[in-house]
N, C-alpha and C positions, 0 to 999 in steps of 0.2 A: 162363312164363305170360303172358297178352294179354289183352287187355282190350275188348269191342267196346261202343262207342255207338249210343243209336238216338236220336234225337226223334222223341215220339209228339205231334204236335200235329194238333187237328182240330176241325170244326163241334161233333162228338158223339161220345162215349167212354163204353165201359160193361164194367168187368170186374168179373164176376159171380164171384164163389166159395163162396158157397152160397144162389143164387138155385134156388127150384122150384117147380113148378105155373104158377099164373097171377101172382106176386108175382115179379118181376125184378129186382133189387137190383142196385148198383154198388158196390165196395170205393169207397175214395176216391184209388187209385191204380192203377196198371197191376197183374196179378197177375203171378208165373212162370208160369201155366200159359197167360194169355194171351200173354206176349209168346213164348212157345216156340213156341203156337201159330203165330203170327205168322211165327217164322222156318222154321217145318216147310213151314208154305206156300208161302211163297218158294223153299225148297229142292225143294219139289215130292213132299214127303215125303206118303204116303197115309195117313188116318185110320186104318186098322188095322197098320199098321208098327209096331209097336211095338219092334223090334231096332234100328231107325234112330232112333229117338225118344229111345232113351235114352242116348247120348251129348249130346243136346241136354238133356235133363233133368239131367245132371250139372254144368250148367255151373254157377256161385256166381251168384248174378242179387242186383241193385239198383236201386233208383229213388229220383229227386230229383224232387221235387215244385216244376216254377221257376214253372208258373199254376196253379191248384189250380183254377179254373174255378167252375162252378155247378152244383149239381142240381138236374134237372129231372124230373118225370114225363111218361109218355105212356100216358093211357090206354086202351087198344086193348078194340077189336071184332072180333070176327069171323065167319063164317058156310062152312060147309062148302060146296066148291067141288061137289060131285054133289048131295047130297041139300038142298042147301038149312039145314040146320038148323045156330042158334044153335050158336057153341063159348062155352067161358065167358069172361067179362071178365078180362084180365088189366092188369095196372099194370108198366111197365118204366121203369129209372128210368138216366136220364145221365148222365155230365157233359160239361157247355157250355164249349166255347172256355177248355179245359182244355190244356196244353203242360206234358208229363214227360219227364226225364230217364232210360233208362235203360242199363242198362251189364250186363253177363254175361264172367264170366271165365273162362279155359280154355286148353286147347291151342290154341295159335297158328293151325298148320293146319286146324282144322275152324272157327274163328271167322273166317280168311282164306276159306274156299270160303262161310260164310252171308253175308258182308260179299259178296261177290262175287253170291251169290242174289238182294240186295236191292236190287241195281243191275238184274236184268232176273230176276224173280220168277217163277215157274212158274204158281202162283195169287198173286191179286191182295191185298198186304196188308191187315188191316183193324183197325180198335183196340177191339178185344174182340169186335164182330158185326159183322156183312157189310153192317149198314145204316149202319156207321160207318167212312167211307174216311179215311185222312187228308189233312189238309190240305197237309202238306210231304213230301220225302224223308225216309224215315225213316231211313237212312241216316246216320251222320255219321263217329266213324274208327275204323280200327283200330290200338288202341295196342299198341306192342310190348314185352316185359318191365316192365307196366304192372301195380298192383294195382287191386281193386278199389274201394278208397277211394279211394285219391289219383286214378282218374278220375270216381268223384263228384263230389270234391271241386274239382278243378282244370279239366272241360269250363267251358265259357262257358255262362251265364246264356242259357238258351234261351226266354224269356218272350216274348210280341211284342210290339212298338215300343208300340202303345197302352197296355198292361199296366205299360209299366217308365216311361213318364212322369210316373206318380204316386208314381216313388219317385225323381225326379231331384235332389232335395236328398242326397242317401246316396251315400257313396261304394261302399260294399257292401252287400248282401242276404242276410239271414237266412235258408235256405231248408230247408227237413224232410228227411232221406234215412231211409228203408226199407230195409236190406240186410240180407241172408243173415244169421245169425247164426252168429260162429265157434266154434267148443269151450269157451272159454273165459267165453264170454257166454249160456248157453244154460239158467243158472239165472234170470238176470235177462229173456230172450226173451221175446216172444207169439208164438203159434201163428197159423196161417194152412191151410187146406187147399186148399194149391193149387201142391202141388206135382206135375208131371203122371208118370201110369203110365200110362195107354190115351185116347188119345182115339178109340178104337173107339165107332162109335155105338151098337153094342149092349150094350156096357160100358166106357162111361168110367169113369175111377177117378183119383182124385186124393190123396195122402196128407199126413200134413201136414206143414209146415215151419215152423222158428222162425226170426224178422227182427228185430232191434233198429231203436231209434227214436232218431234223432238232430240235431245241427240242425250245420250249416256257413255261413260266413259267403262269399258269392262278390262280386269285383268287378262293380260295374255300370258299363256301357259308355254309360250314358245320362247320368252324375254330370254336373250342369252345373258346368260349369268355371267358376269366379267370373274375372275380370281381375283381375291385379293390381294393387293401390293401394299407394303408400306416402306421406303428407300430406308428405313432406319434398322429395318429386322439383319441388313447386312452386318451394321458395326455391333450389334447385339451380339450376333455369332464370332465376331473376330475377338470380343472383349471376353467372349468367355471361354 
């Protein structure tokens, strides 16, 4: 098994998994069904493929939370393009200058050909909607005979420089991870529906999935280094 990472870092981020009508909700983290999405696109995989879709659907998916960002509302207007006439108000909601972790594990070979996708994508990534590009490559590696956790746990603190300044006193970072839930953990679980079956527009279907909740501690690369003192190194130098 293998391991692939993404950073999903951007202006605005919005996974929705049970957003409807005119009210547009964001989880507080990336879903599986959007970052699948994400990688279908890249791979150039079509909305009603569904035979192609589900070996990406199989994959165990997780996420670290290293900027947990802000939520924001937008509230939209609109007006039908021929006839003129009011559609109704809706409310779509963000998150701001948000940077996550996440990771998917699987067969080596089909994780080597999407790591390969996101380097030169078929459709254009985007972090939940199409009005949300990211900021960076979203790209970052593919681990080899890697689990799932231990790449949680062990990628680099992917926050950005302004964000980890105000934790420069710390040597490490307390950060939230999301993952798949194993057999063993699936009494203790929360549910989620969003694990993807079609993204056919005529019938999406999504079903559910159980994720535990957990916290890991990562090195920070930003730790201010103190100088060394020691009161004695003075009479050293006077005595000699």
């Amino acid at each position: 098994m293998s391991v692939l990472t993404l950073r999903l870092a951007g202006p605005l981020q919005s996974w929705g998994a049970s957003a409807r009508f005119a009210r547009r909700t964001t989880e507080s983290a990336p879903t599986k069904s959007g970052v699948i999405g994400l990688l279908a696109a890249a791979a150039g995989i079509e909305r009603g493929d569904d035979n192609k879709l589900r070996p990406l659907a199989a994959l165990r998916f997780g996420v670290r939370i290293d900027q947990p960002g802000t939520r924001v509302r937008d509230f939209q207007t609109a007006h039908h393009g021929v006839t003129g006439k009011s559609m109704p108000l809706s409310n779509r909601f963000y998150l701001a200058d948000a940077v996550f972790l996440a990771a998917l594990e699987g067969d080596h070979r089909l994780l080597a050909e999407l790591h390969a996708a996101l380097l030169a994508p078929v459709y254009a990534p985007f972090l939940g909607r199409r009005s949300c590009p990211p900021s960076l490559p979203v790209e970052l590696h593919l681990h080899d005979h890697a689990g799932l956790q231990d790449a949680l746990r062990e990628e680099p603190w992917q926050a950005s420089p302004w964000y980890r300044r105000q934790y420069r006193g710390q040597n490490d970072v307390e950060l939230t991870v999301l993952r798949e839930a194993d057999a063993h953990e699936q009494n203790t679980a929360d549910t989620l529906r969003d694990q993807p079956l079609s993204f056919a527009a005529e019938h999406r279907r999504h079903a559910l999935r159980t994720q535990v909740s957990y916290s890991v501690r990562i090195p920070n690369p930003s730790a201010r280094q103190l100088p060394r003192h020691d009161p004695f190194d003075a009479l050293d130098e006077e005595s000699a």
